[in-house]
KOLTORPA-919358 format. One record per residue: residue number from 0; x, y, z of N, C-alpha, C in turn. Coordinates in steps of 0.02 Angstrom, whole numbers, plus 50000, padded with zeros to 5 digits. Layout:
N
 lumvex  n_c1  n_c2  n_c3 ca_c1 ca_c2 ca_c3  c_c1  c_c2  c_c3
    NUM     X     Y     Z     X     Y     Z     X     Y     Z
...
REM end
This chain:
232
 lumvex  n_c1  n_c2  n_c3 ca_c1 ca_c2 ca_c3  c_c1  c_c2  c_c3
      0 49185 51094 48941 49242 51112 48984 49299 51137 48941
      1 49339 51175 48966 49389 51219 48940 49454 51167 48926
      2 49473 51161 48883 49524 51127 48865 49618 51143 48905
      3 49593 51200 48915 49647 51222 48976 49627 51227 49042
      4 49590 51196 49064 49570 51184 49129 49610 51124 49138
      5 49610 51130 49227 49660 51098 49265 49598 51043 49283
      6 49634 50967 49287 49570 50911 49301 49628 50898 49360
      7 49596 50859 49422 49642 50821 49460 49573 50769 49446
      8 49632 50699 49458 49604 50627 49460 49628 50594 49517
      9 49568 50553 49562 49591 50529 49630 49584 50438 49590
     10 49624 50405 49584 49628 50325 49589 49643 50290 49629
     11 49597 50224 49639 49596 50183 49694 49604 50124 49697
     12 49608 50072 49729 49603 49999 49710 49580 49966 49653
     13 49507 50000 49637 49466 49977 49588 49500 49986 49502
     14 49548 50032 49517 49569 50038 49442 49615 49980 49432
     15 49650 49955 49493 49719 49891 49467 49664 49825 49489
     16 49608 49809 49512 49599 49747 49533 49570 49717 49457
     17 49560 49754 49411 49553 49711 49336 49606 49700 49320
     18 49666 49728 49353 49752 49697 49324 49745 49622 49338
     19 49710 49624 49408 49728 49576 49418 49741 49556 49522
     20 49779 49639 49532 49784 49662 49593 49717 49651 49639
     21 49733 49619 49709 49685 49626 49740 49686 49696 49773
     22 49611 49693 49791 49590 49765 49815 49611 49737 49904
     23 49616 49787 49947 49628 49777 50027 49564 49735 50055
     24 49511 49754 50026 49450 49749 50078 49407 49699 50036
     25 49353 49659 50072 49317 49637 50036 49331 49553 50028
     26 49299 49525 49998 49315 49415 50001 49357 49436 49945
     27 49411 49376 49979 49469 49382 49942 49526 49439 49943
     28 49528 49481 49990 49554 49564 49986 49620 49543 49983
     29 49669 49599 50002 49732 49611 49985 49756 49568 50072
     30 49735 49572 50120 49742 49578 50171 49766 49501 50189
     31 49723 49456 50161 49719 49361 50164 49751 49358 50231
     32 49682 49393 50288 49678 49344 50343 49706 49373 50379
     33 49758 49436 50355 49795 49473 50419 49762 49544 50436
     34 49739 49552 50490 49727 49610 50522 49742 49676 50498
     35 49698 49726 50486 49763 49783 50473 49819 49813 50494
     36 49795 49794 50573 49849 49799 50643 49905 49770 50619
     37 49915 49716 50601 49955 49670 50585 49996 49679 50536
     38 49984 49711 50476 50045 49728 50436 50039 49822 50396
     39 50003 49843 50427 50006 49917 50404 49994 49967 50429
     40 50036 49964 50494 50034 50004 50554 50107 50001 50578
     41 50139 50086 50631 50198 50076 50641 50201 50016 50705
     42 50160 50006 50736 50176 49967 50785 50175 49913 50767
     43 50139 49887 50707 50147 49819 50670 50222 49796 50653
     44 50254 49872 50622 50311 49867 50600 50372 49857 50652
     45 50347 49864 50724 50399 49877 50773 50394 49818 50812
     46 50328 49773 50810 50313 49712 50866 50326 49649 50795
     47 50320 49658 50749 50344 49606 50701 50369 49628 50643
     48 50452 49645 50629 50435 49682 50568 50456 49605 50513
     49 50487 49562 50507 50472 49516 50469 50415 49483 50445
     50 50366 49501 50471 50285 49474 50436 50293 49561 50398
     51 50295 49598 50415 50274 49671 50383 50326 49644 50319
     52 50383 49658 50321 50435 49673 50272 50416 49590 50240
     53 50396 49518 50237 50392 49466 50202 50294 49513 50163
     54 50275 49528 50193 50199 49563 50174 50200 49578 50124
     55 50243 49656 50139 50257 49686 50045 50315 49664 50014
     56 50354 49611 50045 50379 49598 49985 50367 49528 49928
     57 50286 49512 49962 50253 49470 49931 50218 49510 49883
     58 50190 49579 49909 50158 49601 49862 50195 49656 49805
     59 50250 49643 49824 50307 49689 49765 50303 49649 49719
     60 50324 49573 49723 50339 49510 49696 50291 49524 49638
     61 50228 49514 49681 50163 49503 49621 50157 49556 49575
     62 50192 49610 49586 50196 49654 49519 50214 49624 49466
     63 50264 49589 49461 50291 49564 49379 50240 49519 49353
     64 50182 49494 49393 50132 49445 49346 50067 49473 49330
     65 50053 49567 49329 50011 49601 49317 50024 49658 49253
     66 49976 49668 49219 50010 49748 49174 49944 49786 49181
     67 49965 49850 49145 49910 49890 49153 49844 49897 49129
     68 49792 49882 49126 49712 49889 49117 49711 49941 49058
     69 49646 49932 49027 49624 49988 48973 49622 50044 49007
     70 49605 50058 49071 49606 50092 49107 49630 50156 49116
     71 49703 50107 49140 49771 50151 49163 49801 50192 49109
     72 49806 50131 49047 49813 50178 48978 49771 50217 48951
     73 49717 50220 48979 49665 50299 48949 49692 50346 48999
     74 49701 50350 49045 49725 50389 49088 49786 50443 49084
     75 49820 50379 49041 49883 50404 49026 49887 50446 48959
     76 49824 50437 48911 49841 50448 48855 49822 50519 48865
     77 49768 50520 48923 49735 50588 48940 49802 50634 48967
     78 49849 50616 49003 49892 50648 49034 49936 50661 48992
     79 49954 50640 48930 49997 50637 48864 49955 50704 48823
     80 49898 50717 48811 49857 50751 48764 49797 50791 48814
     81 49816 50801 48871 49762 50871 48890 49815 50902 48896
     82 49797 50979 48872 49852 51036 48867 49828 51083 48914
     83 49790 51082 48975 49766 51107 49009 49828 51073 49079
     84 49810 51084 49146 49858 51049 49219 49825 50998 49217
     85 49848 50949 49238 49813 50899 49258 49871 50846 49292
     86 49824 50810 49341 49852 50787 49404 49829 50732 49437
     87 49869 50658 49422 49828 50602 49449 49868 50587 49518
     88 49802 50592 49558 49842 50545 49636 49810 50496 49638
     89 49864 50450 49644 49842 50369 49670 49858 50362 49746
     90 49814 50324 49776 49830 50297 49834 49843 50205 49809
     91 49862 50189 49766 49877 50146 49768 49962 50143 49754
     92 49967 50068 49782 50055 50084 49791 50088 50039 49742
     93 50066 50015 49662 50095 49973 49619 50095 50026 49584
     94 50132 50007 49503 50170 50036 49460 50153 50056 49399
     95 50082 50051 49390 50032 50025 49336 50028 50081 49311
     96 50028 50144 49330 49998 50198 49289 50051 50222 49265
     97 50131 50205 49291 50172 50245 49264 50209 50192 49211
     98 50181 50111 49205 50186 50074 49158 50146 50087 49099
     99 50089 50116 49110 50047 50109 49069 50082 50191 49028
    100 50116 50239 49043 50136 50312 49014 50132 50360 49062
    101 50071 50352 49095 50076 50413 49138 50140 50445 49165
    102 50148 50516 49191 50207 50555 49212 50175 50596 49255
    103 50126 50647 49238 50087 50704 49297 50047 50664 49343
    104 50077 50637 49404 50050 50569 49437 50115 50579 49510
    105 50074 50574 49565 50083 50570 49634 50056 50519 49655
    106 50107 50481 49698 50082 50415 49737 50070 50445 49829
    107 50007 50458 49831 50010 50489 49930 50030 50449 49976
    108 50004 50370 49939 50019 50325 49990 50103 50276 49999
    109 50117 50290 49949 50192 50256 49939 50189 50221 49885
    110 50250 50180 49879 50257 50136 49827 50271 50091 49849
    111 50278 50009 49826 50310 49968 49815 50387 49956 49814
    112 50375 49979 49736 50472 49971 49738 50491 50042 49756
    113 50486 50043 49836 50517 50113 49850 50542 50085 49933
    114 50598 50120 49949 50618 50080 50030 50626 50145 50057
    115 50628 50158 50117 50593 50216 50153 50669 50205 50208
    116 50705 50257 50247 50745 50244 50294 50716 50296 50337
    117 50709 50226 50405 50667 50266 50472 50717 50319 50514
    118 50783 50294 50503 50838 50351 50508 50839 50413 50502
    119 50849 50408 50422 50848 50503 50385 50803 50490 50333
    120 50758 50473 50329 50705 50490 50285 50717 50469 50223
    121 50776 50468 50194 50813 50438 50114 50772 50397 50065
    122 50715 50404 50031 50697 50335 49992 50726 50319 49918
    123 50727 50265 49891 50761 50255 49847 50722 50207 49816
    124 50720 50184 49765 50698 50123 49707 50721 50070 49742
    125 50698 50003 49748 50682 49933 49784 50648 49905 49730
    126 50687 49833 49704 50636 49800 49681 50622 49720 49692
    127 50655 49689 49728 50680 49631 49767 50673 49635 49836
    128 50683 49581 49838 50644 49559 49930 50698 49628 49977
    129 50659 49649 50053 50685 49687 50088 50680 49644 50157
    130 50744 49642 50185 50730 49608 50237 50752 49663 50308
    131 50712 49643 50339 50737 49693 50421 50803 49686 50418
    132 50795 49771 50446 50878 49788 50451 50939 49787 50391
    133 50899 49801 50333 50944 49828 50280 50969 49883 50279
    134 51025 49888 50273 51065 49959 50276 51030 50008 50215
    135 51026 50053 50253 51033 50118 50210 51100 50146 50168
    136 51071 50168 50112 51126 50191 50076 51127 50230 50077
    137 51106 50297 50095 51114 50348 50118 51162 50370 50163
    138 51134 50347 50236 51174 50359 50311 51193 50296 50336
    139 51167 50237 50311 51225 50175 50329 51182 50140 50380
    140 51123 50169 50403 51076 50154 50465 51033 50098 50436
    141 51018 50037 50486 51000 49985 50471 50924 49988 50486
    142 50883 50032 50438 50840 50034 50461 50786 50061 50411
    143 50795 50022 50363 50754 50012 50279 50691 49969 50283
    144 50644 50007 50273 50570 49973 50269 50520 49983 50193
    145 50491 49966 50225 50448 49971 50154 50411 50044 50141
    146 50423 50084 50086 50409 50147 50068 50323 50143 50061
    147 50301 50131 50120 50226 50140 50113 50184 50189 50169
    148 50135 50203 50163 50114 50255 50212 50058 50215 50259
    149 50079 50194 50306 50043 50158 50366 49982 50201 50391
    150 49923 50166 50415 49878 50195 50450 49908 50233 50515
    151 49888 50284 50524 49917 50334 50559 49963 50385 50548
    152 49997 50354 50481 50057 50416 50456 50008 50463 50413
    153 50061 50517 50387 50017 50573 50362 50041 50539 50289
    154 49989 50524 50241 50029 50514 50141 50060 50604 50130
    155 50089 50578 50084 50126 50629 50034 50118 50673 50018
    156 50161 50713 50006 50125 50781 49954 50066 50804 49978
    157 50031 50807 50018 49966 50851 50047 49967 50901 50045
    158 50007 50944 50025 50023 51022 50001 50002 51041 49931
    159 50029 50978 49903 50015 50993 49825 49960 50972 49812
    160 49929 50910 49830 49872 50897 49818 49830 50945 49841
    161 49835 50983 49879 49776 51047 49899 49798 51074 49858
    162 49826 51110 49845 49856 51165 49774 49814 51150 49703
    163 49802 51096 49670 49782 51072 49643 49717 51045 49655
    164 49695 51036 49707 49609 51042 49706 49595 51110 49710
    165 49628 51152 49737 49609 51229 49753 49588 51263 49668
    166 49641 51227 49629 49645 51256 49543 49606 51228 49490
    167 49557 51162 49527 49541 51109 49466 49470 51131 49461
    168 49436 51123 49387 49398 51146 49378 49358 51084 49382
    169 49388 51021 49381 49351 50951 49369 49380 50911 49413
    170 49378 50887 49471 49362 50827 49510 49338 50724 49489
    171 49384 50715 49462 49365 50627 49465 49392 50582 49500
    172 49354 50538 49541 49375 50490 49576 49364 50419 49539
    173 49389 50381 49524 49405 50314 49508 49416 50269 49545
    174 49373 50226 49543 49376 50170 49577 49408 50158 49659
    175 49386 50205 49690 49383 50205 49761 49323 50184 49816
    176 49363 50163 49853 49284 50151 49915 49271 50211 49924
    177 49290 50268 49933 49282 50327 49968 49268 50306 50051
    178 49329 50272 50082 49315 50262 50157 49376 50268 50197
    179 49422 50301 50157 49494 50295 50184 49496 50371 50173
    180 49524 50412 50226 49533 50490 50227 49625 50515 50251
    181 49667 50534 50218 49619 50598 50189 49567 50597 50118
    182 49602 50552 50089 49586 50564 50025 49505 50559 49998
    183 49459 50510 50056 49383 50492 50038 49349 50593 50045
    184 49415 50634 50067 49372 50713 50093 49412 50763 50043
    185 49448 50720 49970 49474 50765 49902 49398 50819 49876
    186 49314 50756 49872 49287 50759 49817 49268 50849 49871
    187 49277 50841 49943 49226 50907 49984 49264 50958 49979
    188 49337 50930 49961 49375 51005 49960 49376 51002 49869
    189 49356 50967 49839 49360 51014 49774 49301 51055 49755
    190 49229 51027 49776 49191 51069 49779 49169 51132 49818
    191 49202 51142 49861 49209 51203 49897 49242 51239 49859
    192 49314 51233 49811 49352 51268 49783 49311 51273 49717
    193 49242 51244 49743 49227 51256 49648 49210 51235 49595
    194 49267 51146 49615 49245 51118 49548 49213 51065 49534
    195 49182 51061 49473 49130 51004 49456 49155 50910 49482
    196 49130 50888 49508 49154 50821 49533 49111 50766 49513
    197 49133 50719 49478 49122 50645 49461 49164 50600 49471
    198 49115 50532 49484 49135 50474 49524 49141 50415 49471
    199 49185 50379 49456 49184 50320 49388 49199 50259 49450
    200 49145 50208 49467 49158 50173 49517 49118 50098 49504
    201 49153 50049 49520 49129 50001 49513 49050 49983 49550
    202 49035 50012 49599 48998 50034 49633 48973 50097 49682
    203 48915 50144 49698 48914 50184 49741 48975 50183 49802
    204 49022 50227 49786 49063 50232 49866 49042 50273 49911
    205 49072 50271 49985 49044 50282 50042 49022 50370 50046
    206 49049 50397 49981 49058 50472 49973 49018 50484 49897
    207 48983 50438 49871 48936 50436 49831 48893 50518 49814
    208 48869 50515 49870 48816 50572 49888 48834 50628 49859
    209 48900 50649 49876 48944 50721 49878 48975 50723 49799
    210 48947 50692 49760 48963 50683 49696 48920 50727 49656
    211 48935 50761 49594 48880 50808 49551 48862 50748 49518
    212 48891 50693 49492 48895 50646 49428 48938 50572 49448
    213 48898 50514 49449 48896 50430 49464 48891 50404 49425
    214 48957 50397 49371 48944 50329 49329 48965 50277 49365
    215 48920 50201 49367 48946 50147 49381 48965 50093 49326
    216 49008 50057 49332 49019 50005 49301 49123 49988 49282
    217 49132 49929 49266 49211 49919 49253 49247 49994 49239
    218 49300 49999 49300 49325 50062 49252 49374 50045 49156
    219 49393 49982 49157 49418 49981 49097 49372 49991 49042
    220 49283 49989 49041 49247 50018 48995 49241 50080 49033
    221 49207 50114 49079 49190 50178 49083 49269 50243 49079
    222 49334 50227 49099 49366 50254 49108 49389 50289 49008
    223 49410 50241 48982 49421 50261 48910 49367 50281 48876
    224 49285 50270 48902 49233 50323 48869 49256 50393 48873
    225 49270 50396 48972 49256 50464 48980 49328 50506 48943
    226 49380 50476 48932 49429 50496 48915 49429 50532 48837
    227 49396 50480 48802 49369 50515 48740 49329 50545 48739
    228 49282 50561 48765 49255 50617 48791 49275 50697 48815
    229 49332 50694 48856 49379 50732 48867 49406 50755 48807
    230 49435 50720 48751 49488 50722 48704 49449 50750 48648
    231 49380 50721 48641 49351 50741 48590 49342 50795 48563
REM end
């Protein structure tokens, strides 16, 4: 592969749950017992928003007792030293990749320490508890939630992320279920545009199939192979 070729990288749960992070789904998930209805949905947010807003700001909390995986830092070192485009989207909403160095990095699904105003749109850095009905600093409107992208909203940047599968010559997904869309339907629009696609996954995901190339196993060993690999 061309050293100036454009790579986009899709990351998923599976890259932070060796932090430490639980993944959403699965014994033991991110979820412990609550519905998805229940805290990651707008109507969740509108029929209880104190279980929503105590939710993530349990799981903001647990950021300070995690760091980043071998992982995140191959990732990063790749984004430091490919001189080609390159472009990581996470759908995950902790802080790990941009702890670990990364910078050419889009979050679709939100962040954590990010507070969202249902008002005028305003988000800003949050890193401490958010309670219903915090004023905005923006427009003054009491109506600060958690900067995350609920089932049913559209994630981020979906403009650019097409732009960038349209240009990439290489396709990798990391540690995803491949069962959450848009993003489980990145690997069908990059191969339509073209480009070569591999999967680094703790296991076959639900989008397995649509893959040219399936390594399985920990991404903190497979991720820094393939990276030196890349670099080499």
């Amino acid at each position: 592969m061309d050293r100036h070729s454009t790579i986009v990288i899709l990351t998923g749960a599976g890259i932070s749950a060796e932090s430490g992070l639980a993944t959403f789904r699965g014994p033991g998930g991110l979820w412990e017992g609550h519905r998805v209805e229940d805290v990651c949905t707008p109507q969740a947010l509108a029929r209880d928003p104190a279980l929503v807003h105590r939710f993530y700001d349990d799981r903001r909390a647990a950021l300070a007792g995690v760091a980043p995986n071998a992982a995140h830092k191959a990732l990063a070192r790749l984004d430091a030293d490919w001189p080609g485009e390159l472009l990581i989207v996470t759908q995950n909403v902790d802080d790990l990749h941009e702890r670990a160095g990364a910078t050419r990095l889009l979050h679709m699904h939100g962040e954590l320490q990010s507070a969202l105003c249902a008002a005028c749109s305003a988000r800003r850095g949050w890193t401490g508890t958010l309670p219903p009905g915090s004023a905005c600093p923006a427009c003054g409107a009491a109506a600060l939630r958690p900067d995350i992208v609920f089932f049913g909203e559209i994630p981020y940047r979906m403009d650019q992320i097409e732009r960038a599968l349209a240009k990439a010559a290489l396709f990798v997904s990391i540690g995803t279920s491949g069962g959450v869309y848009p993003a489980a339907g990145f690997v069908q629009t990059a191969r339509a545009y073209g480009a070569h696609t591999l999967e680094l996954n703790l296991e076959p995901s639900a989008g397995s199939r649509l893959f040219h190339q399936t390594r399985l196993g920990a991404a903190s060993a497979l991720v820094p192979t393939w990276v030196d690999e890349m670099l080499g």
